[in-house]
C-alpha positions as CSV (number, residue, x, y, z in Angstrom):
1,X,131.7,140.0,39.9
2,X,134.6,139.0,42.0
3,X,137.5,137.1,40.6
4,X,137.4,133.7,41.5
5,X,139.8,132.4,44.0
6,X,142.1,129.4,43.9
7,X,142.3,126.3,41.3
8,X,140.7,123.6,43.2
9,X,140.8,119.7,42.1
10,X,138.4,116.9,42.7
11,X,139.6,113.5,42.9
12,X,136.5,111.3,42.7
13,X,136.1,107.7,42.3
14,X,132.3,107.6,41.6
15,X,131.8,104.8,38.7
16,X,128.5,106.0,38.2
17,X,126.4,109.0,39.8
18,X,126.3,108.5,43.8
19,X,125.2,110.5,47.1
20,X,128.7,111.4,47.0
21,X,129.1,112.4,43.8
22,X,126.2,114.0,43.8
23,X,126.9,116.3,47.0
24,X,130.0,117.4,45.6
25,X,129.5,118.4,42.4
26,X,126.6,120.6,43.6
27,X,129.2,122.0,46.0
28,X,131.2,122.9,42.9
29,X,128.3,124.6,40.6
30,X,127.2,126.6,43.9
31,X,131.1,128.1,44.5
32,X,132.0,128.6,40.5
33,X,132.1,132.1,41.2
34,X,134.0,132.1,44.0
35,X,136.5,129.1,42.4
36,X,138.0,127.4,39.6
37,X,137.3,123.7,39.9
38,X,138.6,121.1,38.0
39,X,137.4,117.0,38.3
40,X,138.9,114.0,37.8
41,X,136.3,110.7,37.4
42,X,136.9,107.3,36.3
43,X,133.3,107.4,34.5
44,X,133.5,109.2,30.5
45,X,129.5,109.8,31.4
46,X,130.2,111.7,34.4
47,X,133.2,113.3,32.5
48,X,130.8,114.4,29.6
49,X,128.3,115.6,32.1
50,X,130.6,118.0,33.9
51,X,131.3,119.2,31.1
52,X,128.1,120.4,29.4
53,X,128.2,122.0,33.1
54,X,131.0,124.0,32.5
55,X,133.5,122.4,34.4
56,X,136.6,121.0,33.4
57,X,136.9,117.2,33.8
58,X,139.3,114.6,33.3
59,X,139.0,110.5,32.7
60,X,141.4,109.1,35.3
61,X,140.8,105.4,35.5
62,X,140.3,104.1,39.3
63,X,140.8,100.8,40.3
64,X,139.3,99.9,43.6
65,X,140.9,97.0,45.7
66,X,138.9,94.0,45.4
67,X,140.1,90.2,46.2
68,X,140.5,89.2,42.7
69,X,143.4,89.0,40.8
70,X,143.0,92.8,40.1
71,X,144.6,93.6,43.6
72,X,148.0,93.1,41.9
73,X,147.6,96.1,39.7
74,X,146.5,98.7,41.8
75,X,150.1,99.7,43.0
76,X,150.7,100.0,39.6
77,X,147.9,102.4,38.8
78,X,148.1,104.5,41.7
79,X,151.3,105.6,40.2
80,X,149.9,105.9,36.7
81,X,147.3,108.2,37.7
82,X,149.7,110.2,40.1
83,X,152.1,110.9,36.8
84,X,148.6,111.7,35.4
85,X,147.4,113.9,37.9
86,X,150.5,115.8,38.3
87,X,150.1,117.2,35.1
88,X,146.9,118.4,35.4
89,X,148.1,119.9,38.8
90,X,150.8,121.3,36.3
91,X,148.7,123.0,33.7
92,X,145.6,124.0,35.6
93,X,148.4,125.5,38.4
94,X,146.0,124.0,41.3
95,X,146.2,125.0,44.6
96,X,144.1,122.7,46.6
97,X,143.5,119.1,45.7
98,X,140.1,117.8,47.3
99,X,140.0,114.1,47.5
100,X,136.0,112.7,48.0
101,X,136.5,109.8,50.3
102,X,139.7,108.4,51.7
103,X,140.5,105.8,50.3
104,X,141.9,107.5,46.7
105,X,145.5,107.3,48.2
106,X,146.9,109.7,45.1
107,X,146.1,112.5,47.4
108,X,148.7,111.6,49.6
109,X,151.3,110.6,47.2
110,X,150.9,114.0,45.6
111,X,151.2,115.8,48.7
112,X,154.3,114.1,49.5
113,X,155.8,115.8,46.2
114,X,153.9,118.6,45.9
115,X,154.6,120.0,49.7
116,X,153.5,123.4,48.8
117,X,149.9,122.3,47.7
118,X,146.7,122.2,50.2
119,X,145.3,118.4,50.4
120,X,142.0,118.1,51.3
121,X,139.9,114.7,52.6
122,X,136.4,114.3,52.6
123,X,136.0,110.8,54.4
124,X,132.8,109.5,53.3
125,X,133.4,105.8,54.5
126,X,133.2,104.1,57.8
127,X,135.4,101.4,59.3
128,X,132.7,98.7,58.8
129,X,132.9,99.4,55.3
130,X,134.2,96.7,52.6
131,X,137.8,98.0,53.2
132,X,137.8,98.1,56.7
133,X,141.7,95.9,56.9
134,X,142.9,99.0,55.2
135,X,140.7,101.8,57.0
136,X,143.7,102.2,59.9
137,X,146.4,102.9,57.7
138,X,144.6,105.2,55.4
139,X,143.1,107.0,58.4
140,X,146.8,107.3,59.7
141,X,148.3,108.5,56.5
142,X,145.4,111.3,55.8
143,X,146.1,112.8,59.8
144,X,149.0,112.5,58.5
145,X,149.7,114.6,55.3
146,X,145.8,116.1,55.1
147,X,146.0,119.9,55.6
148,X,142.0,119.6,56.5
149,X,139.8,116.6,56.5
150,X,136.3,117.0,56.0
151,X,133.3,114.6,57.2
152,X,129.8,114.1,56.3
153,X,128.6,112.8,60.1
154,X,129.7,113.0,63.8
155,X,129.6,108.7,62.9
156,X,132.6,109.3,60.2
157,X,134.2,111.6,62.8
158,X,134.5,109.5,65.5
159,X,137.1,107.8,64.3
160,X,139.6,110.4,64.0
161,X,141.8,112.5,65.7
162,X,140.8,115.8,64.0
163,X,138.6,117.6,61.4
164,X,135.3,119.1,60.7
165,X,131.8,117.7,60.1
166,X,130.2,119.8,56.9
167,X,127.0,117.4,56.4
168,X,126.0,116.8,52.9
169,X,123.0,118.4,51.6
170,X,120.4,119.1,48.5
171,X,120.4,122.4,46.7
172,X,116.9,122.1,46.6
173,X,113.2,122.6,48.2
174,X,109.8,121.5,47.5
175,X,106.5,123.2,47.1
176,X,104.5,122.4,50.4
177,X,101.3,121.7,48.4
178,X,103.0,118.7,47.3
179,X,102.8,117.3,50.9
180,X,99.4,117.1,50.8
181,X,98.8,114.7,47.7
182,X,100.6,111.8,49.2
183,X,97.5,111.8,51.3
184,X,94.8,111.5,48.5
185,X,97.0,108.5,46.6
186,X,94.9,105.7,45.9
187,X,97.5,102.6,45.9
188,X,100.4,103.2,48.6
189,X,103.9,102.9,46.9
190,X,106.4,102.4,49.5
191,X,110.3,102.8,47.8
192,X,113.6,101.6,48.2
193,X,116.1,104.1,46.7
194,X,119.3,102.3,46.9
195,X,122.0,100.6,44.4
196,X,121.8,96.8,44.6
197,X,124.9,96.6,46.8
198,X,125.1,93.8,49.5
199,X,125.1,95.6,53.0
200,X,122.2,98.4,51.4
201,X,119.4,96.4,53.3
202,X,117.4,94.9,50.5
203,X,116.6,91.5,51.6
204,X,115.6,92.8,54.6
205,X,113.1,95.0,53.2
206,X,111.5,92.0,50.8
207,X,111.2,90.1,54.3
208,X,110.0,92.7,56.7
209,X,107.3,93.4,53.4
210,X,106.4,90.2,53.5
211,X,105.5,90.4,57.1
212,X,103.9,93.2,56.9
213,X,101.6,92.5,54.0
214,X,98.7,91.1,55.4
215,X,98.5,94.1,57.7
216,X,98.4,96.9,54.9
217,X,96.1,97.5,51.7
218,X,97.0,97.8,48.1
219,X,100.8,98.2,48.3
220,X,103.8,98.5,46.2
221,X,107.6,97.7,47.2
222,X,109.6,99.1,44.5
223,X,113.4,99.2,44.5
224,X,115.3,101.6,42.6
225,X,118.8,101.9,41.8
226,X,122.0,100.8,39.5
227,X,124.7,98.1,39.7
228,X,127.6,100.5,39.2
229,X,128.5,98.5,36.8
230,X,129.8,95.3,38.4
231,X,129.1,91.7,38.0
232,X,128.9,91.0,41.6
233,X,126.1,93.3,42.0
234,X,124.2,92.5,39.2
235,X,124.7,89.3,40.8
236,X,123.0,90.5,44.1
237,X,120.3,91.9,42.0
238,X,119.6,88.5,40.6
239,X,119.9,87.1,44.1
240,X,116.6,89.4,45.1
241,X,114.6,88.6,42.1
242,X,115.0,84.6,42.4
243,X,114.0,85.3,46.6
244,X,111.1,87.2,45.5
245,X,109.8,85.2,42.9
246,X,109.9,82.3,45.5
247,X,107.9,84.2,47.6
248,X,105.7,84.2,45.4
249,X,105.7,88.0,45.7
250,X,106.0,89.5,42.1
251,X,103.0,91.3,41.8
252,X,103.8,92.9,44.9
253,X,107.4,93.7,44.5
254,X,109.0,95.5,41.6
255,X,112.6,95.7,40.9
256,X,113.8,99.2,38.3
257,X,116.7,100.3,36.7
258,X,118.7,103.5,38.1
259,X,116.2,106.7,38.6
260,X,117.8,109.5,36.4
261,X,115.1,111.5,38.2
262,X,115.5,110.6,42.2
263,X,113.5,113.7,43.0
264,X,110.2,112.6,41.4
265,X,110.3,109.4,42.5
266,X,110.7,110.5,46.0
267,X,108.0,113.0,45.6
268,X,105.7,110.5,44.1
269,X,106.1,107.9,46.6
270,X,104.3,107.6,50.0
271,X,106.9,106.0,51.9
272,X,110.8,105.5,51.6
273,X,112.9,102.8,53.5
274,X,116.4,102.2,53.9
275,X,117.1,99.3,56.1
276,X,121.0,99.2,55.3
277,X,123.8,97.9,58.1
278,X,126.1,100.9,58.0
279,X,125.8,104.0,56.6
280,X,128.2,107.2,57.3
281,X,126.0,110.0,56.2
282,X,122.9,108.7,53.8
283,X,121.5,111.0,51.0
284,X,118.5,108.9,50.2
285,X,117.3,109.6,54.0
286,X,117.9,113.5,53.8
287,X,116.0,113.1,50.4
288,X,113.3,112.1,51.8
289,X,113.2,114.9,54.3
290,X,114.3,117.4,51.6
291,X,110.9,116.1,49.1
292,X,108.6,115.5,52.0
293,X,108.4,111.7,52.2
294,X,108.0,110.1,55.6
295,X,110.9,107.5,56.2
296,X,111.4,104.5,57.8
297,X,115.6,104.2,58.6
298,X,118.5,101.9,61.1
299,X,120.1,103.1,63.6
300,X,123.0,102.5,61.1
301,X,125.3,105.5,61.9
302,X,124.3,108.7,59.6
303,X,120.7,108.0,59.9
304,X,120.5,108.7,63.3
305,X,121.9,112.2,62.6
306,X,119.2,112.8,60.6
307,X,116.0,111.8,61.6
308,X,114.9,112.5,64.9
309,X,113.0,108.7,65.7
310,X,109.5,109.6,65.7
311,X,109.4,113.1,65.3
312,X,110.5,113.6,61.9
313,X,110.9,109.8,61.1
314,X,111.3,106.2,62.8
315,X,114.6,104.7,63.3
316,X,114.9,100.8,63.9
317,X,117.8,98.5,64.8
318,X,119.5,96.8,61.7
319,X,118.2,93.7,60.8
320,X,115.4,93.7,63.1
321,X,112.9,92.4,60.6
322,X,109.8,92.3,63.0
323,X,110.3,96.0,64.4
324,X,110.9,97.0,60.2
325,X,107.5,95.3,59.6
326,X,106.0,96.7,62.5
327,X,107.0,100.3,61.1
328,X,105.8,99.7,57.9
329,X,102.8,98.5,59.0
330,X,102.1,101.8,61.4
331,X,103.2,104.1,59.1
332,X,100.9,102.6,55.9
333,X,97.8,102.5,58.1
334,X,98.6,106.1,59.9
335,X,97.7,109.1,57.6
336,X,98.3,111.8,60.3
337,X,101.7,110.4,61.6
338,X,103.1,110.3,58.3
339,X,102.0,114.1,57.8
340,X,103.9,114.7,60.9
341,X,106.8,113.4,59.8
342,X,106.6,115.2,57.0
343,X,106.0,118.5,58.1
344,X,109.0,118.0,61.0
345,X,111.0,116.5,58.3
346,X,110.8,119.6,56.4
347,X,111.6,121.3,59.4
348,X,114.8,119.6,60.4
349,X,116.0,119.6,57.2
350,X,115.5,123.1,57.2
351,X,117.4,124.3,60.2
352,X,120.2,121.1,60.5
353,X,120.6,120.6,56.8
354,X,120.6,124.1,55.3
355,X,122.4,123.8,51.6
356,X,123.9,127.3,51.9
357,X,125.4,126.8,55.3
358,X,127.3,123.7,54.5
359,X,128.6,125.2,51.4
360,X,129.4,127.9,53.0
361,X,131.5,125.9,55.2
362,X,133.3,124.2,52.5
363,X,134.1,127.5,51.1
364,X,135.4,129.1,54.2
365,X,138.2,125.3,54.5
366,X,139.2,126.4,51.0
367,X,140.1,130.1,51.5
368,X,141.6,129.2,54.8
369,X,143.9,127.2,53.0
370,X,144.6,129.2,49.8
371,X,145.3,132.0,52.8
């Protein structure tokens, strides 16, 4: 067994577990052998996970800039968890420091004094996110002081001056007899696998259902996902029970809790949606791919790298409710196009979306650096 190479630290931000999160912590199991890593997470659960994984983790609190009264602490903190992080940079002697989406700015305040140390960005966000005042400046300051930066879509990458695109992907494949019992299903469950964030698409979904429903048979819209934790999107979640309930559209619609098993829903399901307004990369699409689920996605940015429209998916324009409807209502009543999508889907995610190459890609920034 080769000694492993370089003492790498994650910084990531994840409250809860995310296609972010997710992506990199598989990145970090796959290259064990070949690294040390060490994580930092704002979330005891995910520090607790990692552990029983055999990787060291830390609780650093993150606060995220929000227009409440909160904003006034963040200085604060940043510089907290900088004093914080320097010791772990200090006792775990790390060479690299890998920050999971750009807008953690302790990255770049360790950098400045830590000079010797390899900084890392993987920029998981796009301008039109929710900080998109700030995305400028942090884009400036990462070209800046980042010896690499790292992202998930030619859409991410288009807004910068330099860096590589290493797409996220699932260390995972499926059984190709599964494909065929989505055919045989005798009620048609078509699923939303999203947190109830405001942006993700939901609404749009309940309406574009609603169009759609006199067109299809014995149907199911269920959503999936978590709040993160926060009142304003528990809020939201509220929001989309009242509008369905005054659709009269309960027995048709069916709000759950997070999946702790993402897989098996997918798997189960006969048709996946994700009708969100901006989306750099998009794990729940890939997913789909990955477990052989025909999708329905917008044009929102990282979709559009992934699905090839009508070939291995459909793509439609965000918040075009009647083309969403018109989708659902093809695909529901279309038994052979959604085995084509499912067979290309496969296919795509095969050659484009290869788990091995794109760790394998991460790898090869790291030992460039530690070089």
């Amino acid at each position: 067994m080769n000694t492993p190479i370089g003492n790498i630290l994650i910084l990531d931000n994840s409250p809860s577990i995310t296609g972010a999160y997710k992506s990199i912590v598989s990145v970090a199991k796959t290259l064990q052998k070949k690294h040390h890593f060490v994580f930092t997470s704002p979330s005891p659960p995910l520090v607790e996970s990692l552990s029983r994984s055999k990787i060291s983790a830390y609780h650093i609190p993150f606060l995220e800039i929000q227009k409440n009264w909160r904003l006034f602490f963040y200085i604060p903190v940043l510089i907290i968890n900088c004093f914080r992080i320097q010791r772990i940079i200090n006792k775990r002697q790390i060479n690299i420091i890998h920050v999971n989406d750009l807008y953690n700015m302790c990255g770049i305040i360790l950098k400045i004094f830590n000079p010797k140390l390899s900084l890392v960005y993987h920029v998981r966000l796009l301008p039109t996110s929710y900080a998109k005042k700030l995305y400028y400046i942090w884009r400036k300051l990462i070209e800046k002081y980042a010896d690499e930066i790292i992202f998930v879509s030619n859409t991410v990458a288009s807004n910068f001056k330099r860096g590589v695109i290493i797409y996220d992907a699932i260390p995972d494949t499926i059984s190709p007899q599964l494909s065929s019992k989505k055919q045989q299903n005798e009620s048609f469950t078509i699923l939303y696998l999203s947190n109830y964030i405001e942006g993700k698409g939901h609404k749009q979904a309940i309406d574009a259902y609603k169009l759609a429903l006199p067109s299809i048979n014995n149907t199911q819209l269920v959503f999936k996902g978590g709040t993160l934790g926060k009142l304003k999107n528990q809020a939201f979640k509220n929001t989309l029970v009242n509008y369905t309930a005054k659709l009269g559209l309960e027995k048709h619609i069916i709000f759950n809790e997070f999946s702790n098993n993402p897989k098996a829903d997918v798997i189960k399901a006969d048709l996946m949606l994700n009708f969100s307004e901006s989306e750099s990369f998009s794990m729940t699409t890939l997913e789909a791919l990955v477990y052989q689920t025909p999708i329905i996605a917008t044009a929102c940015g990282g979709p559009s790298e992934i699905i090839e429209h009508n070939k291995s998916g459909m793509l439609v324009s965000v918040n075009d409710i009647l083309a969403m409807s018109k989708a659902i209502i093809r695909l529901a009543n279309d038994a052979a196009l959604r085995t084509l999508f499912i067979l290309e889907g496969k296919k795509r995610a095969e050659s484009k979306f290869d788990f091995n190459n794109q760790v394998n890609l991460v790898s090869s920034v790291y030992t460039r650096l530690l070089k």
